[in-house]
C-alpha positions as MATLAB code, in Angstrom:
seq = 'XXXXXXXXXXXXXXXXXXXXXXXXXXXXXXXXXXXXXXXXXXXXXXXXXXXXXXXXXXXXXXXXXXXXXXXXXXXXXXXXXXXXXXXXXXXXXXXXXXXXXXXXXXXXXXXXXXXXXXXXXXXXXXXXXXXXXXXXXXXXXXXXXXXXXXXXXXXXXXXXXXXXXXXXXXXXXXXXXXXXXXXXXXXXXX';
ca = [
       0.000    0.000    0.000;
       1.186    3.268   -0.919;
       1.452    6.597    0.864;
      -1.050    7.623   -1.014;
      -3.558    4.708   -0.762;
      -3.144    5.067    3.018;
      -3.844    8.936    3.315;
      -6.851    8.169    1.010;
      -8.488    5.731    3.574;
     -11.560    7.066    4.756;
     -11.260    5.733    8.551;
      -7.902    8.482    8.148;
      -9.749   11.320    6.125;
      -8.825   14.629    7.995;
      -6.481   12.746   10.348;
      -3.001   12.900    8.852;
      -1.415   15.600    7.013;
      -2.125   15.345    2.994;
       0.762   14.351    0.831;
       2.011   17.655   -0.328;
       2.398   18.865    3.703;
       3.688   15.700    4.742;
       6.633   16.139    1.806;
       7.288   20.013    3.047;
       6.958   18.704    7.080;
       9.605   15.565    6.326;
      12.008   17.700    4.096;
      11.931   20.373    6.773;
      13.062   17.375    9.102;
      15.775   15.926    6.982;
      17.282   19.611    6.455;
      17.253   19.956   10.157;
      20.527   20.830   11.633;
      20.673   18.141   14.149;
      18.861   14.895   13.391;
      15.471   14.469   15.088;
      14.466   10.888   16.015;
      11.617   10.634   13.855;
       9.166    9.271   17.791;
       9.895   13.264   18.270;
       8.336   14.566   15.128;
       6.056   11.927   13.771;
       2.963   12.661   16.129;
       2.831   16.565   14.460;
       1.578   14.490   10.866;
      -1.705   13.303   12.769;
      -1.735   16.670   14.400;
       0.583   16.316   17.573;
      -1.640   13.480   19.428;
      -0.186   11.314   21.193;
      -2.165    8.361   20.182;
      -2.025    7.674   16.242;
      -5.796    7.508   14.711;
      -4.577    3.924   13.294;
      -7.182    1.639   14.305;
      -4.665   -1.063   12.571;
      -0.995   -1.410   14.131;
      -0.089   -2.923   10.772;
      -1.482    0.375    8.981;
       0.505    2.363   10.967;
       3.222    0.797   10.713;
       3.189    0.696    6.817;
       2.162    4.809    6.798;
       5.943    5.100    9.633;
       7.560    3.076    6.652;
       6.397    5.406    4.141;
       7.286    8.218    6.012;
      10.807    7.146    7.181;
      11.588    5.867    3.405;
      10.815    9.776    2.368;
      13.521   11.176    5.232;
      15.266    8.392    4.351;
      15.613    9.494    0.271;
      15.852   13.671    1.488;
      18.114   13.310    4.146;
      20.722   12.375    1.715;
      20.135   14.416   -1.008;
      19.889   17.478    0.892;
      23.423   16.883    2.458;
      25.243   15.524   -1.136;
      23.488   18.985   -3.321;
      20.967   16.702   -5.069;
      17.317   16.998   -3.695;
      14.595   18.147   -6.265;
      11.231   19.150   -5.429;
       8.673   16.388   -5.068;
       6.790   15.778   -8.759;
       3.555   16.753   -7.745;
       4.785   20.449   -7.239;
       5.715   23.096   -9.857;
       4.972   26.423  -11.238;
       1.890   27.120  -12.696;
       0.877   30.141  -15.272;
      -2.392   31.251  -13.474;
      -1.695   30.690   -9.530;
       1.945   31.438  -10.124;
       2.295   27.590   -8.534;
       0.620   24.894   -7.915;
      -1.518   24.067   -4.679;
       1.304   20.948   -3.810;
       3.544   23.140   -3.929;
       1.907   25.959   -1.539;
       1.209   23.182    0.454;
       4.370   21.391    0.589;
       5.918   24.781    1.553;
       3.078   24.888    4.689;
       4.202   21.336    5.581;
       7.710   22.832    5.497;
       7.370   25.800    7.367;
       5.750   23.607   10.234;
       8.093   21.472   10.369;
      10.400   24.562   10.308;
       9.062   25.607   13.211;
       9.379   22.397   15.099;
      13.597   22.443   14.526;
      13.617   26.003   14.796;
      15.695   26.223   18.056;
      17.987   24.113   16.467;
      18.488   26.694   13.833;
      18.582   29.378   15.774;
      21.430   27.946   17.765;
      23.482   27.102   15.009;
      22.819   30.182   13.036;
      21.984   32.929   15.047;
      20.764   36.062   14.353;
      23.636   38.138   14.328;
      25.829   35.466   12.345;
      26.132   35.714    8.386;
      24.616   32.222    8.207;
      21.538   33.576    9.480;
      21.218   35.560    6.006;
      21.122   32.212    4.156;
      18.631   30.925    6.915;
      16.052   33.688    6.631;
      16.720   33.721    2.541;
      15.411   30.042    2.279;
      12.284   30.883    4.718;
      11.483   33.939    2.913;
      12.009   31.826   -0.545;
       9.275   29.278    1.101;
       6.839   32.028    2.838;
       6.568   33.379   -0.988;
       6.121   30.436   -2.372;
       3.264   29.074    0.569;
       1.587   32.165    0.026;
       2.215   34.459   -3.733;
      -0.920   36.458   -4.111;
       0.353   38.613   -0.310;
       3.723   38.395   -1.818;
       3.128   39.857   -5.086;
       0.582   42.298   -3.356;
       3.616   43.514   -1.180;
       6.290   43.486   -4.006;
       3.799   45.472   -5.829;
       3.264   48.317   -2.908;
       7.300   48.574   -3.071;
       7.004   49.082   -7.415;
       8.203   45.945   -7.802;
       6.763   43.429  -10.078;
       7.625   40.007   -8.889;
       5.951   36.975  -11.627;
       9.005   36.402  -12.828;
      10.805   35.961   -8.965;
       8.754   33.408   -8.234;
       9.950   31.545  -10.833;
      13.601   31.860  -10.145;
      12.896   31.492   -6.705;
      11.202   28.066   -7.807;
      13.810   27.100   -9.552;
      16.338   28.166   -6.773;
      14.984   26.409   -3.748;
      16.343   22.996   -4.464;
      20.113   24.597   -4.258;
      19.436   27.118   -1.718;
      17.841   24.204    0.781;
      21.214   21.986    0.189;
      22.937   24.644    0.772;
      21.292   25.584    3.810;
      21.148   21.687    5.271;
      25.057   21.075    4.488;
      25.969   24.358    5.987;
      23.812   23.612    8.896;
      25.628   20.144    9.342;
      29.523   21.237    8.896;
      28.398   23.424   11.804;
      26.658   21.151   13.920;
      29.430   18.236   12.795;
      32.149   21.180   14.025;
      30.622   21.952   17.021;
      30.763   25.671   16.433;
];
């Protein structure tokens, strides 16, 4: 059974986090500075209770699978420069992109959220890292949500279509980037 079969189950509808946001949540997790032990973070994709709404132990133990096999693909890539955004997300002419892709960048900024002290202690606020840090959340925030982006660009006489693209098209090497910087410092304990 796929990850997709078992979101789709109606015993879990409105239970676990949809594909796109579980993609965004598990990158965010895998770019983390310091590995999280996946019993830490796992309860936040059935919204943070502490009994899973598996009725089956086997089901839930296919959907932990699923979701370790994703960290266990991203984790990787992020750290050798090769991760690529998940196929169901990419641009799109009307809506600027697609909703996977707003949604895998709300699953990301949660799970952002979640390792944030983590970041903030490697890369804090006053260190040039932090730049790089709050470029790749910006990057996402525009990306989650384009229409208050644009709307803001535009107050400042900016027009930003074609940003979004590049910004797109960026975010694969600017999230490497951040999750190999953020290891050499955890891995040199500065």
């Amino acid at each position: 059974m796929t990850l997709t079969e078992v979101l789709a189950l109606p015993e879990l509808q409105g239970k676990l986090v949809n594909e796109p946001k579980t993609h965004g949540f598990v990158t965010a997790m895998a770019a983390a500075p310091h590995e999280l032990s996946p019993q830490e973070w796992l309860p936040f994709l059935w919204g943070g209770e502490e009994v899973a709404p598996f009725g089956d132990g086997e089901l839930l133990e296919t959907y932990i699978e699923h979701i370790i096999a994703i960290w266990n693909e991203y984790r990787p890539a992020l750290l050798e420069n090769r991760w690529q955004w998940p196929q169901s997300c990419s641009l799109d002419e009307q809506d600027i992109v697609n909703e996977a892709t707003r949604e895998f960048c709300e699953g990301m900024l949660q799970g952002w959220n979640l390792a944030r002290d983590d970041w903030e202690t490697v890369m804090p606020e006053d260190s040039e890292d932090n730049a790089l840090l709050g470029g790749v959340l910006l990057s996402i925030s525009m990306l989650y949500d384009p229409a208050t982006s644009i709307a803001t660009l535009a107050e400042q006489g900016i027009e930003g279509l074609e940003q979004f693209e590049e910004i797109y098209n960026a975010m694969p090497t600017m999230l490497c980037g951040l999750s190999i910087r953020g290891a050499l410092i955890v891995e040199n304990g500065q």
